[in-house]
C-alpha positions as CSV (number, residue, x, y, z in Angstrom):
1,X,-3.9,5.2,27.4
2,X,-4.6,4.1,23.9
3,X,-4.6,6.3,21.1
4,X,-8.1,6.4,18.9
5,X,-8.1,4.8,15.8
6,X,-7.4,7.3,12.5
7,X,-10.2,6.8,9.3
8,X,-9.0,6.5,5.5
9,X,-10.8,5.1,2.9
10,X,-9.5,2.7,-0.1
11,X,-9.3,5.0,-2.9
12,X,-7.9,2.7,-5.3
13,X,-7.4,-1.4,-5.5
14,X,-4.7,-2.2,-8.2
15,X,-3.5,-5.6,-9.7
16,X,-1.5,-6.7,-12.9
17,X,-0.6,-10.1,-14.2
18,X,2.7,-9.0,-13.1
19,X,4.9,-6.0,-12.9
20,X,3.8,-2.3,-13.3
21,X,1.7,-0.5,-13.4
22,X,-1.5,-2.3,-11.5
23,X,-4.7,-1.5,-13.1
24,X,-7.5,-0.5,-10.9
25,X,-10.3,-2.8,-10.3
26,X,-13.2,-1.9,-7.7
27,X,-13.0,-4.9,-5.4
28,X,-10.8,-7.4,-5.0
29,X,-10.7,-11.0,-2.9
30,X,-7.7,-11.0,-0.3
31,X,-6.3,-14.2,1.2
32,X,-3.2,-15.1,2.8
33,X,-0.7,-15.2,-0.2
34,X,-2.4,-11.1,-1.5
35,X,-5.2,-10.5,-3.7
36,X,-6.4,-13.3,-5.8
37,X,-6.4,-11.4,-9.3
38,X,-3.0,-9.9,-8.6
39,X,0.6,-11.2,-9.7
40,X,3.8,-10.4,-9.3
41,X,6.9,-9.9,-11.8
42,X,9.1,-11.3,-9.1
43,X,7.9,-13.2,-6.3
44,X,11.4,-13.7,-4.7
45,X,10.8,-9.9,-3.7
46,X,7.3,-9.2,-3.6
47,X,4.1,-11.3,-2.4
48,X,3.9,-14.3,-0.2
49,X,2.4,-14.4,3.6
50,X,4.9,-11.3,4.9
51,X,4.5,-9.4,1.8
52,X,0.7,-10.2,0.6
53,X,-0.6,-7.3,0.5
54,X,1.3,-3.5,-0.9
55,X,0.0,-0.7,0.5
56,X,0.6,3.6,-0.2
57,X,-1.0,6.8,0.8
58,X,-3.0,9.0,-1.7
59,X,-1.2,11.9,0.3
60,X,1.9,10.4,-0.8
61,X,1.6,10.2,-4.1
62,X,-0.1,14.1,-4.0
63,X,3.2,15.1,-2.5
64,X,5.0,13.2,-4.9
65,X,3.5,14.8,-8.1
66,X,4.3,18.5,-6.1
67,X,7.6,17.7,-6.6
68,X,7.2,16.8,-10.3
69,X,7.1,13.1,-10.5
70,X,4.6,11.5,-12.5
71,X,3.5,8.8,-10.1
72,X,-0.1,7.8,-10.4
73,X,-1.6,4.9,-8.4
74,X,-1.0,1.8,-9.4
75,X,2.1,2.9,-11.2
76,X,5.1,2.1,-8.3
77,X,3.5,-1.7,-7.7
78,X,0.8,-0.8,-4.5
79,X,-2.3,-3.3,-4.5
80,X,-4.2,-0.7,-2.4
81,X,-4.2,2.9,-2.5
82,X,-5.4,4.6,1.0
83,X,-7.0,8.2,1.0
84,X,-7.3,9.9,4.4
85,X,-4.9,8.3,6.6
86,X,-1.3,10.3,7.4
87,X,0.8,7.8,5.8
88,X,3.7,8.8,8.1
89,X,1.6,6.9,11.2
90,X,1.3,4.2,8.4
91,X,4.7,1.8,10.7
92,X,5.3,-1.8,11.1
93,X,3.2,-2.7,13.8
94,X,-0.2,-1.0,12.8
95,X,-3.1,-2.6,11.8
96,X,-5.8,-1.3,9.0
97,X,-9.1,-2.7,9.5
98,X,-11.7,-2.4,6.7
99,X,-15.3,-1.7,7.3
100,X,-16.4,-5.4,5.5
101,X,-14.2,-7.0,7.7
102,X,-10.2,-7.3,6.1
103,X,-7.7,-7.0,8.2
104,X,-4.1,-6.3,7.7
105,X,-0.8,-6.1,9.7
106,X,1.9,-4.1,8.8
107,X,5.2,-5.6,9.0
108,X,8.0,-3.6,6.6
109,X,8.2,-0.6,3.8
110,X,8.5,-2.1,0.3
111,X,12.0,-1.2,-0.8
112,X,11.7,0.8,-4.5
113,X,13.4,-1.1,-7.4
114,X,14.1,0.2,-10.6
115,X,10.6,-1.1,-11.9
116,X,9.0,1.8,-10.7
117,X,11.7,4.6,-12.6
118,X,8.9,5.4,-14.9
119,X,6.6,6.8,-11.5
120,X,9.7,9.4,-10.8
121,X,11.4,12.6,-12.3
122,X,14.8,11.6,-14.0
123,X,14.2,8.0,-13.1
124,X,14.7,8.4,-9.2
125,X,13.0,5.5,-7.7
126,X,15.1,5.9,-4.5
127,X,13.0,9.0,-3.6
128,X,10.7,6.5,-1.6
129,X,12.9,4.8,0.8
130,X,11.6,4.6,4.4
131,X,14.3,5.6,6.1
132,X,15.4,9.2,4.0
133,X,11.6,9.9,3.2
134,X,9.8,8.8,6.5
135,X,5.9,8.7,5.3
136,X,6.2,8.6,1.5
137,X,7.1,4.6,1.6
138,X,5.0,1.5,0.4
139,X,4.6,-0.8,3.1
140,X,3.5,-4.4,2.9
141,X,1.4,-5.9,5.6
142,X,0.2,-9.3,6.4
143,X,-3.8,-10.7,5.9
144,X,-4.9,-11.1,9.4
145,X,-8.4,-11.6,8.5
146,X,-9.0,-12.2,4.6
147,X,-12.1,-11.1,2.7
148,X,-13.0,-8.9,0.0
149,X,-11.8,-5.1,-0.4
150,X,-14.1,-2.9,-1.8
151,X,-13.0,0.8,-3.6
152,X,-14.5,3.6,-1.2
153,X,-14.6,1.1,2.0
154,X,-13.6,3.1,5.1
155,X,-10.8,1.6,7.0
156,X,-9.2,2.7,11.0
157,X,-5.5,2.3,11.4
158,X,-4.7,1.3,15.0
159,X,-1.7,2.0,16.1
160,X,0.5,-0.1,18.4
161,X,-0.8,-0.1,21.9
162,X,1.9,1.7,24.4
């Protein structure tokens, strides 16, 4: 039996002509290699085909300011912000469809660096790894089907089949 499909919406897209923190824009063209208008400080570590596109949870971030941090979006590196979803079912292996017609794979959480000390309470960055903070982790995903992403678009995460 397959599970139904879970409904966010993109509450933010963020780029920058590298590093952080990504400004918001309210659409942006995704192809293969991420969103056109996007860079990156360091492309031995972030962007390319496995890597194009960064995504985090709104809830996320809301749990992370509970604690004190002063992470915003944009300001740890994610090209898209998601509101809606439970970022914990948010695994390598789903896929997000957009309402326009994007569609993204995840394949792996985005491993913090210390670019993103700023978005954290005494500096520590380290607060989102995967594995000690399940659901409070970037993830990058694949383009599947490129197109344009639009601020407010509704998107269904399907989860991996069973």
């Amino acid at each position: 039996m397959s599970t139904p499909p879970r409904a966010g919406t993109i509450h933010r897209i963020n780029v920058s002509d590298g590093g952080v923190p990504k400004l918001p824009v309210a659409e942006a063209e995704v192809g293969v290699e991420g969103l056109s208008t996007d860079r990156q400080a360091h492309p031995r570590f972030h962007g390319g085909p496995e890597r194009a596109v960064c995504l985090l949870g709104l809830d996320a971030i809301e749990r992370l300011q509970a604690e004190g941090h002063p992470i915003q979006p944009g300001t740890t590196g994610e090209n898209v912000t998601v509101a809606g979803l439970d970022w914990s079912d948010v695994v390598p292996g789903v896929r997000l469809a957009f309402a326009e017609g994007v569609e993204l794979e995840v394949l792996s959480y985005a491993s913090p660096c210390a670019a993103i000390r700023a978005s954290f309470e005494d500096g520590r960055f380290k607060r989102m790894l995967a594995d000690q903070h399940p659901g409070e982790s970037r993830v990058y995903a694949r383009v599947l089907e490129p197109g344009t992403l639009r601020v407010g678009e509704a998107c269904t995460l399907h989860l991996p089949q069973s």
